[in-house]
Backbone as numpy.savetxt, mean C-alpha at the origin, in Angstrom:
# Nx Ny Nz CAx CAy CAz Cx Cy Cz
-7.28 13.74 -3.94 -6.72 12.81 -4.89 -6.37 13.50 -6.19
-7.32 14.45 -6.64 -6.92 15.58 -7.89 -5.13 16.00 -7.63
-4.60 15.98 -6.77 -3.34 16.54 -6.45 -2.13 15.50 -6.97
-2.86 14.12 -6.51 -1.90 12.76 -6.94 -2.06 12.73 -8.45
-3.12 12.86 -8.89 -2.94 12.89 -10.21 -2.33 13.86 -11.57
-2.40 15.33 -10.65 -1.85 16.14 -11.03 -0.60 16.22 -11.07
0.33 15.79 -9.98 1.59 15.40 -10.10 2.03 13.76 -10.89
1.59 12.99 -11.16 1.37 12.01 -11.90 0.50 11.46 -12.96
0.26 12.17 -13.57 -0.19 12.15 -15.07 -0.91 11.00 -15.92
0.27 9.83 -15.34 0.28 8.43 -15.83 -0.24 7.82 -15.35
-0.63 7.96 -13.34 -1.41 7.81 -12.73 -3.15 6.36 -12.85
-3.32 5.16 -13.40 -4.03 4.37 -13.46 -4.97 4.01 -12.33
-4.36 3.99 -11.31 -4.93 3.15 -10.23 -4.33 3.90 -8.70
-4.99 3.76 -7.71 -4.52 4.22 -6.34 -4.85 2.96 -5.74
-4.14 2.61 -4.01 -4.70 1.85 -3.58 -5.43 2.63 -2.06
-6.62 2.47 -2.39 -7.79 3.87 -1.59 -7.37 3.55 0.06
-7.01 2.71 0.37 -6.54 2.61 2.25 -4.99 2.56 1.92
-4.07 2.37 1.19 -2.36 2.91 1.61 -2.54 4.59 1.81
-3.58 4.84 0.35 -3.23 6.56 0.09 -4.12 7.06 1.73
-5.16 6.78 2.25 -5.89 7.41 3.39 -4.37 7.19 3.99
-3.75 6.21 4.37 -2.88 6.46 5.93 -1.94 7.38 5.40
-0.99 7.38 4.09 -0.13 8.33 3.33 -0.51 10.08 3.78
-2.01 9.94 3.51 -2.93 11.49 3.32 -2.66 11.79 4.93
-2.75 10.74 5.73 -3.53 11.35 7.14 -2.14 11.58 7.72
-1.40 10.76 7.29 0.40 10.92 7.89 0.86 12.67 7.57
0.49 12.48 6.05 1.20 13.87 5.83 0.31 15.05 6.23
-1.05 15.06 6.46 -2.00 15.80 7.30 -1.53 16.19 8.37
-1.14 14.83 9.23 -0.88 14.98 10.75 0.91 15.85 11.06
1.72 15.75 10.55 3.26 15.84 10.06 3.48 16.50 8.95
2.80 16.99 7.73 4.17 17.25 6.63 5.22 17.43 6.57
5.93 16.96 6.01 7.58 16.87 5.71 8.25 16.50 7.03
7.41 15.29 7.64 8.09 14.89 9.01 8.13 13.44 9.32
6.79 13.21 8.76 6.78 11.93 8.33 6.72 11.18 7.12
7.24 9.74 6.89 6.84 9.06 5.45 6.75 7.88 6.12
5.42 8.13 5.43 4.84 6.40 5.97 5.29 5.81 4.74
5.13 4.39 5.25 6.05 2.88 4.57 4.51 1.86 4.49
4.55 1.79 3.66 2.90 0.54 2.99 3.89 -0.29 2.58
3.13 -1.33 2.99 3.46 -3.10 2.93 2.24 -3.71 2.62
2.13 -4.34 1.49 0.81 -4.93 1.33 1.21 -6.28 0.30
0.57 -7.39 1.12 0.46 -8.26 0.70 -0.84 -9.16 -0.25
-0.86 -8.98 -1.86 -1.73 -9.26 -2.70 -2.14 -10.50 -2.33
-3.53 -11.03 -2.28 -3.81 -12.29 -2.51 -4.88 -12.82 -3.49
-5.35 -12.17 -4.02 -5.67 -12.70 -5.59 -5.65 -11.15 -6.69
-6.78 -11.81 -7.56 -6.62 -10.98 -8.92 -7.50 -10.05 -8.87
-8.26 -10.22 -7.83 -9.83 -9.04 -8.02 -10.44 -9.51 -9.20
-10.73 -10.80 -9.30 -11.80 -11.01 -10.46 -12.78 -11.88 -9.78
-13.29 -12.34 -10.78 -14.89 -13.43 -10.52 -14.37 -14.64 -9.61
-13.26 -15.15 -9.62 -12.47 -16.02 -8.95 -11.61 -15.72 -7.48
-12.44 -14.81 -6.65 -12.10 -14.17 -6.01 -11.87 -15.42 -4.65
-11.01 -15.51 -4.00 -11.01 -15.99 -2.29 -9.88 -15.81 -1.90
-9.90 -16.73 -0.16 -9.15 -15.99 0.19 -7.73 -17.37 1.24
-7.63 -17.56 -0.48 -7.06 -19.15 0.03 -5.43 -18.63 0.09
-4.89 -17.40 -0.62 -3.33 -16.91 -0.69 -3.25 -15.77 0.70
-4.37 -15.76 1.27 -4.42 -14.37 2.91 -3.43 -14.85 3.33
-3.14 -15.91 4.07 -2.06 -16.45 5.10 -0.51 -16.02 4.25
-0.45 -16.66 3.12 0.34 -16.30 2.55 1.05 -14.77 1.88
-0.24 -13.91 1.84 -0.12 -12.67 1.50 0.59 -11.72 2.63
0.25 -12.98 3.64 0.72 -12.17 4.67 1.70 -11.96 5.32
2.01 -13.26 4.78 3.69 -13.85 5.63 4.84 -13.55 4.52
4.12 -12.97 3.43 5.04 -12.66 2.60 5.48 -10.84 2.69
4.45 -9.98 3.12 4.37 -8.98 3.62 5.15 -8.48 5.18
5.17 -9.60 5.49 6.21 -9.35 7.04 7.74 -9.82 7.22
7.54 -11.02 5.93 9.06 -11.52 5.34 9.58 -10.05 4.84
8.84 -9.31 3.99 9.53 -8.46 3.63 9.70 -7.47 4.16
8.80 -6.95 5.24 9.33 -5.73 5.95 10.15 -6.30 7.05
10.47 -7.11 7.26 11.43 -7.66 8.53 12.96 -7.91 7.46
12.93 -8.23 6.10 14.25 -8.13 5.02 14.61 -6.75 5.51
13.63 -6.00 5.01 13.46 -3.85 4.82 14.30 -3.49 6.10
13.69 -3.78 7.69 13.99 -3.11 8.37 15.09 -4.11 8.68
16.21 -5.04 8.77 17.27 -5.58 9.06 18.39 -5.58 7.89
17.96 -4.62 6.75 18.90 -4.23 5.79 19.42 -2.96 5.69
């Protein structure tokens, strides 16, 4: 992860399971593959945490990679 940050400076936040499949893609392939993360948010990560927007996080995540891959 020292490497992501080293090339990005500005760097705040990672999201720790997109970057593992990113890491293991370019592990397995460099410069052969690029993986594509789709992730659908469903709350804020605070004290008010559940998981009443999942369904929705989700269908909004497949709306959009089904826009992605038919554009």
């Amino acid at each position: 992860m020292n490497k992501v940050v080293e090339h990005k400076r500005s760097l705040l936040a990672i999201d720790m399971e997109a970057y593992g499949i990113a890491k293991a893609a370019h592990d397995a392939a460099p410069r052969r593959v690029l993986p594509l993360i789709i992730k659908g948010v469903q709350d804020l990560a605070d004290t008010h945490k559940d998981d009443q927007f999942r369904s929705f996080a989700a269908y909004a995540a497949a709306r959009f990679l089904k826009g992605f891959l038919e554009s």
